[in-house]
C-alpha positions, 0 to 999 in steps of 0.5 A: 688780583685778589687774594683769593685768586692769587692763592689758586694760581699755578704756584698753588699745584705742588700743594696737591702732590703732598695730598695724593701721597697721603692718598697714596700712602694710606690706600697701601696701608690698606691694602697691607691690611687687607692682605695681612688679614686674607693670609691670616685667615688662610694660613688660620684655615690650614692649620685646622685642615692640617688636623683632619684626615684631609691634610696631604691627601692627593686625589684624581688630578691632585695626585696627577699634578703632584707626580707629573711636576715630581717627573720633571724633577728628574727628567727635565722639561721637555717630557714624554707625552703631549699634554691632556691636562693644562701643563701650567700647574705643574710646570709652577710645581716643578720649582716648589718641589724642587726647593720644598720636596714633597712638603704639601703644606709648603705648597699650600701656604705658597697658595695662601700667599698667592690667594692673598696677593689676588686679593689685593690685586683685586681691590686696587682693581676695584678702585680704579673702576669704583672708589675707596670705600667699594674697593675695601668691601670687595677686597674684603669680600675677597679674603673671605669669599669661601671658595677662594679659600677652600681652591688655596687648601688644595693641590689645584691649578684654581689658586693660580689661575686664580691669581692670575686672571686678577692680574689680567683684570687689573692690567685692563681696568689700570690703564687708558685704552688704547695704551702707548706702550706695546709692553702692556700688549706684550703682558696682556698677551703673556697673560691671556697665554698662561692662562690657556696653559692652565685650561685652553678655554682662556686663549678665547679671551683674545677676542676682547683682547684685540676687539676692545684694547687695540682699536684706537678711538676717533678718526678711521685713518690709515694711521690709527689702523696701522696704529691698531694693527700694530698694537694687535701684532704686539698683543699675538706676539705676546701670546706666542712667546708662551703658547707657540713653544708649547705647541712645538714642544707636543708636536716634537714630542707626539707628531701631532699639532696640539696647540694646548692639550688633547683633551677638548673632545673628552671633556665634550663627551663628558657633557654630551652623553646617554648620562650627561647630567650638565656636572662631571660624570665618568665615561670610563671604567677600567681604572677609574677611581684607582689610586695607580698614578702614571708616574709620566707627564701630561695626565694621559692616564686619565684620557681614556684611551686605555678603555678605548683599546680595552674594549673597543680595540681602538688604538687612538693617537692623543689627537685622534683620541679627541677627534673620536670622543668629540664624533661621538660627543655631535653624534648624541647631540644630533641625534637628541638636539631638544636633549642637548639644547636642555643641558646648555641651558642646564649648564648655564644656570648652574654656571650662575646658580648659587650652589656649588657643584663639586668634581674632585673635592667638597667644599661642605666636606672640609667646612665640616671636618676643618671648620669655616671656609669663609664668610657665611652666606657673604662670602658665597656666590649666592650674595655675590652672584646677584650683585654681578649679573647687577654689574652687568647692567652698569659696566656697558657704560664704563668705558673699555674696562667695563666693557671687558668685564661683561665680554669676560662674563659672557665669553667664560660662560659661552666657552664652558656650556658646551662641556661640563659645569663643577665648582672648579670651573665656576671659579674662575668667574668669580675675579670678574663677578668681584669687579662687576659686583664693585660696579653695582655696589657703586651704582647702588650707592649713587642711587641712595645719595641721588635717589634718581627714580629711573636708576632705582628701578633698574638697579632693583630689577637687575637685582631681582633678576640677579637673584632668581637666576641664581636660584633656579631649580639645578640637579644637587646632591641629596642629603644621602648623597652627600652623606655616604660620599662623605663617609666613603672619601673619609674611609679613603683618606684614613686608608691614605694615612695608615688607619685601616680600622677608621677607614673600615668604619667610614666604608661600613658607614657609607654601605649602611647609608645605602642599605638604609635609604636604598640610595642607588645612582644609576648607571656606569657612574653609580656602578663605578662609584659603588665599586670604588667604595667596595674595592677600598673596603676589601683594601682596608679588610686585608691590611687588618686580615680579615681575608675572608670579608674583604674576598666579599667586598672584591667579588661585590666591586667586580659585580658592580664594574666588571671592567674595574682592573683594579677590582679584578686584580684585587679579587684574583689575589684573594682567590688564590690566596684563599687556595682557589686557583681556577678562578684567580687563573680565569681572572687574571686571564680576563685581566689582561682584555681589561684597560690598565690590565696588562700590567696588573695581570704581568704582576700577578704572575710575577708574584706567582713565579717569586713565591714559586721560587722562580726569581729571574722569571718574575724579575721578568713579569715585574719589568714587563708590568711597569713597561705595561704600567709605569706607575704600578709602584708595587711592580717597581718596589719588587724590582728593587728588592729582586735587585737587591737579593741579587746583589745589584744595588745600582739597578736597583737604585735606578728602580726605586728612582722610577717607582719615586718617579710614579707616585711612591708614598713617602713611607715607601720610599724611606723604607726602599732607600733603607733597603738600598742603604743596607745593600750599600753598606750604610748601616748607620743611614739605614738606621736613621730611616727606620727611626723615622718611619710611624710604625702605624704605617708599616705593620698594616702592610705585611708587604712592608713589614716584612721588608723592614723586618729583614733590614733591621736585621741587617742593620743591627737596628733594635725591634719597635 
């Protein structure tokens, strides 16, 4: 025997061991870089927002997610309302609250850790499917894909299901199909599961799931079917231990069969109306866009059952609410099919287009205001978009993983066309588009070391097309239209942070905007925005008493949206304070036909009877208006100090508890439990309260100032 046959023999092998625990060991230094410089970059991006007026801003579902994980603190998981929105997000909340209180940076530089572990999660993926050096490019493509970034800034779901699917993900490309082990059918179950309590869409995912990763290959004997049959059972199995309590838990709590939440037929609706555009729009008025959260769980207030009765005298079930918005939904689409077969393939190209179609936030506001998000151009769909509908053309022949990734693909992307398309939604496209663009970026460098002519031709054809599909013509936002919604947020965010002379400012940019362009979105979603922006405007003018003005903006909202409670209630207020009884009498008759009217008109009344000197009276209007609206904080702060002027200090705590329970500003509270210290006789914890409340925040409230006015006198505490 030779030497050299004599080296490569069997006692040659453990010499291969030391080799790939290099491997090894290097691969996991670099995937602690490439976490260590995604957490850098997201905690360096935080620390800017943290200087703009958008830090620990709470908006529309943010708020509501916010408050519904600050109920279960103080109630318990079980609950009261079945769920309208995915109750993943705040049920991960609820724990976070419960170590950090309402500390929102805390959440967010969680998320920044969660967005950073996604990261490296999904270059381990990238290279099990590609190799090495395509798995750095995507990992730090990742850490710096803006979008990402901007999700892990904000209090939504994006950043953990974000997470999570590239959990799913990798759990699919790092193992042999079918697996021996019923525990990776278990997870993967489990996964797919948390998944669709976050949004219901994702329990489709099982499909692949069952068709891909259970059938075993070979022979179709009885065995191997009752092999697969078995790992099917396995992967159900897992998806019922997370989806079937909750099932159970709205059934016991609603009487109705709600496997996820309720809100399929809304969300249908909103992408198939007289004034569907294939994006968000309201198909609401009422209390759209008030800043009124429920202070309850579920995210009912925002299934538009309120307006239903309101208008159309229809007391709706959570169930029946959706069988309603979902008739009307096929009704305008059998009545318009050319109308609605448009907007599916509208919805499709934006789901792939290179913009980004914002609903709550704006990515090009906070790039703005806090600076960059991520990588220009790089770090956007618009390069990675063509690079995975690439990947599409070469994953089909990668086996079970690959072909999971095109099934993810086209099934994300078949589920959502029916409803609406925004940014938050494309979003979750992204983890796959990152592996799909691995599989293309492999390919692509195949083809330049073996430049195979046919491969070459493909790849740049897929690739052309890539990138007309993500360029063709979509509805955006104009130039004008971004700039009087960026003014008006920016006068809501100021408001939000005591500042009323910026926030008038921001509003009177935004009506000059739209004097100037004669900028004018047509029908109820442009009424509803411009009411919004006129209504906050008036807000603003009263807490620096200019009354008169913000009588004007009032009277100019109730114009826009006559159906806008919070307007009318607002305009109401004025009126009588100007000393025009009838029509704040009229109004607030009015008020009580409107959606979230009721307890805003029992409110009015209330203060009505207390400046009338009437106290058991109004004591009883604000009880009657919390019942109507339990998150009408103002109602509950009137409680606790009604409560407290009659020496009732325990009630009023269970009172402050309920208002704190609905949304009551940090601010607010302090100033509230200083009261109640004082009541207590905790004149030194009253003090301390006091200390350490802005004065900025309280003297644009007169409300609020007159409270703490009278507790410093009681507490002994010197003016500020």
């Amino acid at each position: 025997m030779s030497r050299r046959s004599a080296t490569s023999g069997p006692g040659d092998r453990p010499s291969a061991r030391p080799r790939r625990a290099t491997l090894g060991s290097r691969w996991t230094l670099v995937l602690g870089g490439l976490f260590a410089a995604a957490l850098l970059w997201r905690l360096l991006y935080l620390a800017r927002l943290a200087q703009t007026p958008l830090a620990g801003s709470l908006t529309e579902d943010a708020r509501m997610y916010w408050n519904w994980a600050g109920f279960l603190m103080h109630s318990g998981p079980v609950g009261r309302n079945p769920f309208f929105l995915g109750p993943l997000y705040p049920y991960v909340l609820w724990p976070i609250r419960a170590v950090f209180g309402s500390s929102i940076q805390a959440l967010l530089v969680i998320q920044a850790i969660a967005g950073a572990a996604a990261v490296v999660v999904l270059a381990d993926a990238a290279r099990r499917l590609t190799r090495p050096s395509i798995a750095v490019a995507i990992g730090a493509l990742a850490a710096l894909y803006e979008m990402s970034v901007f999700f892990d800034g904000l209090v939504l779901m994006e950043s953990l299901l974000f997470l999570l699917e590239s959990l799913l993900l990798w759990g699919i490309v790092a193992r042999p199909w079918p697996s021996p082990r019923a525990t990776v059918y278990l997870a993967v179950g489990i996964l797919i599961a948390l998944l669709a309590e976050g949004r219901s869409i994702y329990s489709l995912m099982l499909v692949p799931a069952a068709w891909l990763l259970v059938r075993a290959p070979g022979a179709p004997g009885g065995a191997s079917r009752s092999a697969a049959f078995g790992r099917a059972a396995t992967l159900g199995l897992g998806f019922l231990l997370v989806a079937g309590p909750v099932a159970v838990r709205n059934r016991a709590v609603s009487g109705e069969w709600i496997p996820f939440t309720y809100n399929l037929g809304y969300n249908l609706y909103v992408g198939n109306n007289p004034e569907a555009t294939g994006g968000s729009v309201a198909v609401t008025g009422g209390l759209i866009g008030a800043s009124l959260p429920s202070g309850e769980d579920g995210g009912t207030e925002a299934d538009g059952r309120a307006d239903l009765a309101a208008r159309k005298g229809l007391q709706l079930t959570a169930a029946g609410s959706s069988r309603y918005w979902a008739d009307q939904a096929r009704r305008h689409a059998a009545a318009h099919p050319l109308r609605t077969l448009q907007l599916v393939l509208r919805k499709v190209a934006m789901l792939w287009n290179a913009r980004e179609f914002p609903q709550i936030e704006n990515a090009d506001e906070y790039r703005e205001l806090a600076g960059p998000l991520g990588l220009p151009l790089v770090g956007t769909f618009a390069f990675l978009g063509p690079l995975a509908l690439a990947g599409l053309l070469v994953a089909a022949r990668r086996g079970v993983p690959g072909r999971f990734l095109v099934w993810y693909a086209v099934v994300m992307t078949v589920a959502i066309a029916p409803f609406f398309v925004t940014d938050r939604y494309r979003h979750h496209l992204v983890p796959c588009a990152l592996l799909l663009a691995a599989l293309s970026g492999e390919a692509l460098l195949g083809w330049w070391r073996n430049r195979e002519r046919r491969e070459g031709i493909l790849l740049a054809g897929a690739l052309a097309l890539g990138l007309v599909a993500t360029r063709l013509p979509v509805p955006a936002l104009s130039e004008t239209g971004y700039a009087w919604g960026m003014a008006a947020d920016l006068g809501s965010r100021w408001a939000e942070r005591g500042r009323p002379d910026l926030a008038v400012r921001a509003y009177e940019r935004a009506i000059a905007i739209e004097s100037r362009t004669g900028r004018r979105v047509a029908g109820g979603a442009g009424a509803l925005e411009r009411a919004d922006l006129y209504y906050n405007y008036g807000n603003a003018l009263v807490r620096l008493h200019r009354e008169a003005e913000a009588l004007r903006a009032y009277q100019r909202a109730v114009g826009e949206a006559p159906d806008h409670a919070l307007a009318i209630s607002a305009l109401a207020r004025a009126y009588r304070e100007a000393g025009r009884s009838a029509p704040a009498d009229s109004l607030e008759h009015a008020l009580e036909r409107k959606a979230g009217g009721a307890g805003l008109a029992a409110f009015h009344r209330g203060w009505q009877a207390a400046r009338e000197g009437h106290l058991p009276e109004a004591e009883q209007f604000f009880r009657h208006a919390v019942e109507a609206n339990p998150g009408l904080t103002p109602a509950w702060t009137a409680l606790v100090r009604l409560e407290v002027q009659g020496g009732r200090p325990a009630e009023a705590r269970a009172s402050l508890d309920r208002a704190k329970r609905a949304g009551l500003s940090r601010t607010e509270t302090d100033v509230y439990e200083a009261l109640l210290a004082v009541a207590e006789g905790d004149l030194a914890r009253a003090r301390t309260l006091l200390a350490g409340i802005p004065k900025s925040e309280i003297g644009s409230d007169p409300v609020l100032d007159d409270v703490v006015r009278i507790i410093r006198q009681r507490a002994g505490a010197p003016p500020r």
